[in-house]
SEDO-182300 format. One record per residue (C-alpha): x, y, z; residue in one letter. Coordinates in steps of 0.5 Angstrom, whole numbers, plus 2048, in hexadecimal, padded with zeros to 3 digits. Last residue first. Layout:
BEGIN
XYZa...
This chain:
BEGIN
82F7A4773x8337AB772x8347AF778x8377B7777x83D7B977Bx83C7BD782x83B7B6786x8427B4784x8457BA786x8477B678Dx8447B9793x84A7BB799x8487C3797x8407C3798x8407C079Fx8467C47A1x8427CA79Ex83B7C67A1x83F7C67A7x8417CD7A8x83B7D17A6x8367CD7ACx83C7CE7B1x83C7D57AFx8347D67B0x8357D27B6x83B7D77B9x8377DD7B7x8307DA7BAx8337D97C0x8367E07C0x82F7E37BFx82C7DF7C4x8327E27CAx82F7E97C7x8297E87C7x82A7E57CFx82D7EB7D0x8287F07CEx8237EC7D2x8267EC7D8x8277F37D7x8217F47D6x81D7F07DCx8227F57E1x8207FB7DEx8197F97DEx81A7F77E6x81F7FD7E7x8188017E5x8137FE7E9x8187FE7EFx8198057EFx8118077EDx8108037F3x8158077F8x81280D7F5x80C80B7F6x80E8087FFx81280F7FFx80B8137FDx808811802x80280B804x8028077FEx800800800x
């Protein structure tokens, strides 16, 4: 219960601190994410370029029966 202006101002802090705080655990979890997903993209890119490297020409040649 708000009884003064002391105990409105406290809650107004504490709401303000928790907005601040939610946003901050935010932004950091988006930013861990999106280096997640930068190794993942780059482990993709780099297997299908080995992959791509150690396979024959044979496949390129056109096939007759």
């Amino acid at each position: 219960m708000i009884e003064s202006i002391g105990d409105f101002l406290s809650i107004c802090t504490s709401a303000v601190f928790s907005v601040i705080g939610f946003w901050m655990l935010f932004r950091v979890s988006a930013k861990h994410h999106e280096q997640n997903m930068k190794k993942m993209e780059a482990k993709y890119y780099r297997y299908y370029q080995d992959a791509d490297e150690d396979e024959s020409d044979d496949r390129n040649q056109t096939y007759f029966e």
